[in-house]
C-alpha positions in Angstrom: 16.2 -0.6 -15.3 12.8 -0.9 -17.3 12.3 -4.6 -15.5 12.9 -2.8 -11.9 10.3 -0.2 -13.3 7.8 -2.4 -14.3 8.4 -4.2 -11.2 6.6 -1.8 -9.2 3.5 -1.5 -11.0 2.1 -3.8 -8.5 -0.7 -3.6 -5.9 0.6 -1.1 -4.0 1.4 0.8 -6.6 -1.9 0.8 -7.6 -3.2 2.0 -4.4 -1.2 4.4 -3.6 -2.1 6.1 -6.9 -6.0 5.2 -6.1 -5.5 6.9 -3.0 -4.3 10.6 -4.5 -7.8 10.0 -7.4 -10.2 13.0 -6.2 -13.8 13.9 -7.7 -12.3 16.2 -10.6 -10.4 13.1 -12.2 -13.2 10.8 -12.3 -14.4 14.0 -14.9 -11.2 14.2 -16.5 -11.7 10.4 -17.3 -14.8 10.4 -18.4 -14.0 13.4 -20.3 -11.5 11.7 -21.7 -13.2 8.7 -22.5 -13.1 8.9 -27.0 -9.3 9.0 -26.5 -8.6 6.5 -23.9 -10.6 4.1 -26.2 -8.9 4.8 -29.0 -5.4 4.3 -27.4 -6.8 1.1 -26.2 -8.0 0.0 -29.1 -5.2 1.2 -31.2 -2.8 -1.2 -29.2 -1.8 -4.6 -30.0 -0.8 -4.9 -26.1 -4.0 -3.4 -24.6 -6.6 -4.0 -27.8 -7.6 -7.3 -25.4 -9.1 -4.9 -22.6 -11.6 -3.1 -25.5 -15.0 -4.5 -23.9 -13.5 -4.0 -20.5 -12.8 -0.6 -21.1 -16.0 0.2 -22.0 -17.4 -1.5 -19.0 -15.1 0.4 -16.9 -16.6 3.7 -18.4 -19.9 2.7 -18.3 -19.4 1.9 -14.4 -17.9 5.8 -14.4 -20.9 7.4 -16.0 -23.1 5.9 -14.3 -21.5 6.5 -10.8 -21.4 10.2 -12.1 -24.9 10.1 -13.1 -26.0 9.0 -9.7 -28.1 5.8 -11.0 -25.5 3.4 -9.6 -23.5 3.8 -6.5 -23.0 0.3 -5.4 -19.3 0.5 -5.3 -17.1 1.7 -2.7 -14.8 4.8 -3.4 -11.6 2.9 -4.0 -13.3 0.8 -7.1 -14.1 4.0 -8.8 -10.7 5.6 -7.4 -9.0 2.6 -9.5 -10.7 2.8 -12.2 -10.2 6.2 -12.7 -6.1 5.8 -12.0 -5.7 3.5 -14.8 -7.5 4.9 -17.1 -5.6 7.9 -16.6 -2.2 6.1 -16.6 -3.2 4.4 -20.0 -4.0 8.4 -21.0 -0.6 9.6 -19.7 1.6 8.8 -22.8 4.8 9.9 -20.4 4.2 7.1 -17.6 6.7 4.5 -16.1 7.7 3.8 -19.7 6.8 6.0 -22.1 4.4 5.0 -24.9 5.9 6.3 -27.5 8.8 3.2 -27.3 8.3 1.0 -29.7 7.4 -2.5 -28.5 7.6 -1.7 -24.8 5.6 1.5 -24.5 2.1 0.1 -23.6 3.7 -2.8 -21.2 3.2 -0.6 -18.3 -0.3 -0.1 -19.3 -1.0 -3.3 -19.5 0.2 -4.0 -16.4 -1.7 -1.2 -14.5 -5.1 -2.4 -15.9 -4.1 -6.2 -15.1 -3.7 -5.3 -11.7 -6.5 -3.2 -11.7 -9.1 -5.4 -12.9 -8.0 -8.2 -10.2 -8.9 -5.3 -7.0 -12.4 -4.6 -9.2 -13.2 -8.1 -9.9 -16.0 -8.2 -7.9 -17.3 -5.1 -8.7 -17.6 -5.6 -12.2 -19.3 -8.7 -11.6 -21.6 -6.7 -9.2 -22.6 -4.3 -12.1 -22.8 -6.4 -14.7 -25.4 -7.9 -13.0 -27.0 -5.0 -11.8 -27.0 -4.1 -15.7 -28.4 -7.2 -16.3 -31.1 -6.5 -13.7 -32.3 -3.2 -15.0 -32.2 -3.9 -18.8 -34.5 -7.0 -18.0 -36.8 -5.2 -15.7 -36.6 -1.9 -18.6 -38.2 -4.9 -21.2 -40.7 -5.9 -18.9 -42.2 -2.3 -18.3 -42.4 -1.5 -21.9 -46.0 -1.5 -22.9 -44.4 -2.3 -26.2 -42.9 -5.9 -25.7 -46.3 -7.2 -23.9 
């Protein structure tokens, strides 16, 4: 039964759930952000996705801020459905089982991060970009 479950966290899985993510979730997210870290961190299973996750947010805040919009709606639609699966303590399998109850979670973000790939790459070099270009206007580091 849990293998069958687990079985369907797949692509379309993730999709589909992409596909019901409106504006108001992306805020519950990023509202959310101190305890989704924490739950990330606090797992032996996810603890691996710690710098990712905070990528992920920073992608979020930044889309929410306006200063980076380079992303089509699904990528931040993804983003935002795992992070709010990893949130949901009751999902496909429920976290509090011991040993088992952040495989699902894993899973969603695995499958996540292979859609958002190229995104992240995108931003990270946009990052790149602007923190370079932020040291060369600084008066101070001429």
């Amino acid at each position: 039964m849990l293998e069958k479950k687990l079985n369907e966290l797949d692509e379309k899985y993730l999709k589909e759930g992409a596909a019901k993510i409106k504006d108001g979730d992306v805020e519950i997210a990023a509202e959310n952000q101190e305890q989704i870290s924490d739950k990330i961190l606090n797992s032996s299973m996810l603890k691996k996705y710690t710098e990712i996750g905070k990528l992920l947010f920073g992608m979020l805040q930044d889309y929410r801020k306006g200063i980076y919009s380079n992303m089509p709606w699904f990528t931040i639609a993804a983003i935002t459905f795992a992070l709010l699966y990893i949130l949901n303590p009751l999902d496909v399998v429920p976290d509090f089982i011991p040993g088992l109850g952040y495989i699902d979670d894993f899973a969603i973000m695995t499958v996540a991060l292979r859609f958002l790939e190229t995104d992240l790459h995108s931003y990270l070099d946009w990052k790149l970009a602007e923190g370079d270009s932020g040291e060369e206007e600084n008066p101070e580091n001429a």
